[in-house]
One Martini backbone bead per residue (centre of mass of N, CA, C, O) as a GRO file, in nm:
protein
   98
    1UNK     BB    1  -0.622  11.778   9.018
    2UNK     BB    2  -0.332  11.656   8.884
    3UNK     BB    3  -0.001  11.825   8.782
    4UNK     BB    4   0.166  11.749   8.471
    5UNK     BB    5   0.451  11.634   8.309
    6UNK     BB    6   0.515  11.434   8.074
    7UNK     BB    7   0.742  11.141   8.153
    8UNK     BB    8   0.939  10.893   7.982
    9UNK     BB    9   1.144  10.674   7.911
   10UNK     BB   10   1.097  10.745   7.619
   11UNK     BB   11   1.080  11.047   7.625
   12UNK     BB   12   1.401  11.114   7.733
   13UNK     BB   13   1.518  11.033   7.447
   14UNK     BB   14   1.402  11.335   7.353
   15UNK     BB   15   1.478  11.604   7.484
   16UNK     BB   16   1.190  11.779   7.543
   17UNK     BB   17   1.010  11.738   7.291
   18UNK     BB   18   0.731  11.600   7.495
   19UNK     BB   19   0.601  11.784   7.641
   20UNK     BB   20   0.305  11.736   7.830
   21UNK     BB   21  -0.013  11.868   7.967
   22UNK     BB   22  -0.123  11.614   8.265
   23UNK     BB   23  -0.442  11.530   8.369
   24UNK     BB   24  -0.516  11.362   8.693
   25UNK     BB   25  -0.808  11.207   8.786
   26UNK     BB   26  -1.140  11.259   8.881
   27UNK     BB   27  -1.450  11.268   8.795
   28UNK     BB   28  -1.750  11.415   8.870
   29UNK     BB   29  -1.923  11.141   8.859
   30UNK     BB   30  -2.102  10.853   8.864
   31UNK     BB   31  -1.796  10.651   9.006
   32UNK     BB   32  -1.531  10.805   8.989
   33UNK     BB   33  -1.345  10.839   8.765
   34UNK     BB   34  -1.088  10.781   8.594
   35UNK     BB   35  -0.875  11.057   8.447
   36UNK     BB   36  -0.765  11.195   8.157
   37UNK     BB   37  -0.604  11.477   8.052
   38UNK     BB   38  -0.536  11.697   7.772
   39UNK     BB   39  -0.332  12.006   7.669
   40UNK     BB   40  -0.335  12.107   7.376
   41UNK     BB   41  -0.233  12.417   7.377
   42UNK     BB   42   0.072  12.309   7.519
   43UNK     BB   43   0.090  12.229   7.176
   44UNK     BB   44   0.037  12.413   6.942
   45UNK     BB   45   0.333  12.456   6.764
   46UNK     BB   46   0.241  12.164   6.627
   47UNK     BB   47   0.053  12.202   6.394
   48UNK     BB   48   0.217  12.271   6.114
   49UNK     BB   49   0.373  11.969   6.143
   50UNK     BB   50   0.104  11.788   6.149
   51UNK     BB   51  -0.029  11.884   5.931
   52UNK     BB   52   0.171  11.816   5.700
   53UNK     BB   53   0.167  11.522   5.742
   54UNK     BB   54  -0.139  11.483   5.713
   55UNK     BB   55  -0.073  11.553   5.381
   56UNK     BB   56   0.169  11.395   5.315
   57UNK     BB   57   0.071  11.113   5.369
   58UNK     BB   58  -0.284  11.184   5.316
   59UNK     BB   59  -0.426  11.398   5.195
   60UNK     BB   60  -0.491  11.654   5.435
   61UNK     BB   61  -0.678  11.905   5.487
   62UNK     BB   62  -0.649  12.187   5.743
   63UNK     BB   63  -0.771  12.433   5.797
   64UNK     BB   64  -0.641  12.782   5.965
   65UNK     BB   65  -0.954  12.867   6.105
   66UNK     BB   66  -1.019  12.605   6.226
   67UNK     BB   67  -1.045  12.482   6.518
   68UNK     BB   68  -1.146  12.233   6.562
   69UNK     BB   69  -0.964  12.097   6.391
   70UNK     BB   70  -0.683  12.163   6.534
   71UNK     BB   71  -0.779  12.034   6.788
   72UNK     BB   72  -0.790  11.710   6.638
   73UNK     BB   73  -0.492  11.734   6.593
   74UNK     BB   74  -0.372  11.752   6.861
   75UNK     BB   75  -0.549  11.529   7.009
   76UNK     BB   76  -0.464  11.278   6.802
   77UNK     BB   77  -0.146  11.325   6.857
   78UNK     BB   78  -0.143  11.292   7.131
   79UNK     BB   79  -0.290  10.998   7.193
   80UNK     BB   80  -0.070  10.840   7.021
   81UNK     BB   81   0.156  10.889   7.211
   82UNK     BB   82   0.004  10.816   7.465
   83UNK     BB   83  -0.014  10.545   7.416
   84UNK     BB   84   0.288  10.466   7.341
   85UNK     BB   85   0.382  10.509   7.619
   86UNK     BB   86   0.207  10.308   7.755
   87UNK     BB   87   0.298  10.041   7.536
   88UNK     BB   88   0.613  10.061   7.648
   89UNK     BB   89   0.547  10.002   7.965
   90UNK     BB   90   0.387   9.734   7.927
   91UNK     BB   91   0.545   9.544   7.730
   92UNK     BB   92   0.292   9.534   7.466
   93UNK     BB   93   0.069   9.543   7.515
   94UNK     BB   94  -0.274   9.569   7.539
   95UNK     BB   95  -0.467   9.877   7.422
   96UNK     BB   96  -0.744  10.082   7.501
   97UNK     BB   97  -0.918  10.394   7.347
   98UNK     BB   98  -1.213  10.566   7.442
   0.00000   0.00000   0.00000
């Protein structure tokens, strides 16, 4: 696996507000297909303002000690950016993530 900080033309122009810490590599499983891993905990510090905006625009509340939740919210947040990223270098093309 290699370790890279992910940053495209459109997050440079954010002033290293998205650094996030992303492996690139193939699975060992069969077929070695190519995985992208997002580190959710390298983004941790975001967890109280992406919580809040989950309030403000939809009343979800997450309480503070659930951890798995915790991390559904940085992974969630962190995929929907992390596909943004890859749909703007992509020139607007669709793009599906499963």
């Amino acid at each position: 696996m290699r370790s890279l900080t992910w940053r495209t033309p459109s997050s440079s122009r954010l002033h290293g507000r998205w650094p996030t810490k992303v492996y690139f590599g193939r699975w060992l499983i069969e077929g070695s297909p190519y995985v992208v891993l997002i580190d959710v905990a390298f983004t941790a510090w975001n967890l109280d303002k992406w919580k809040k905006e989950l309030w403000d625009n939809f009343s979800i509340g997450v309480p503070w000690f659930d951890r798995e939740a915790n991390d559904a919210v940085l992974f969630g947040f962190l995929t929907a950016w992390l596909l943004g990223e890859v749909g703007c270098c992509q020139g607007g093309s669709g793009i599906m993530g499963y």
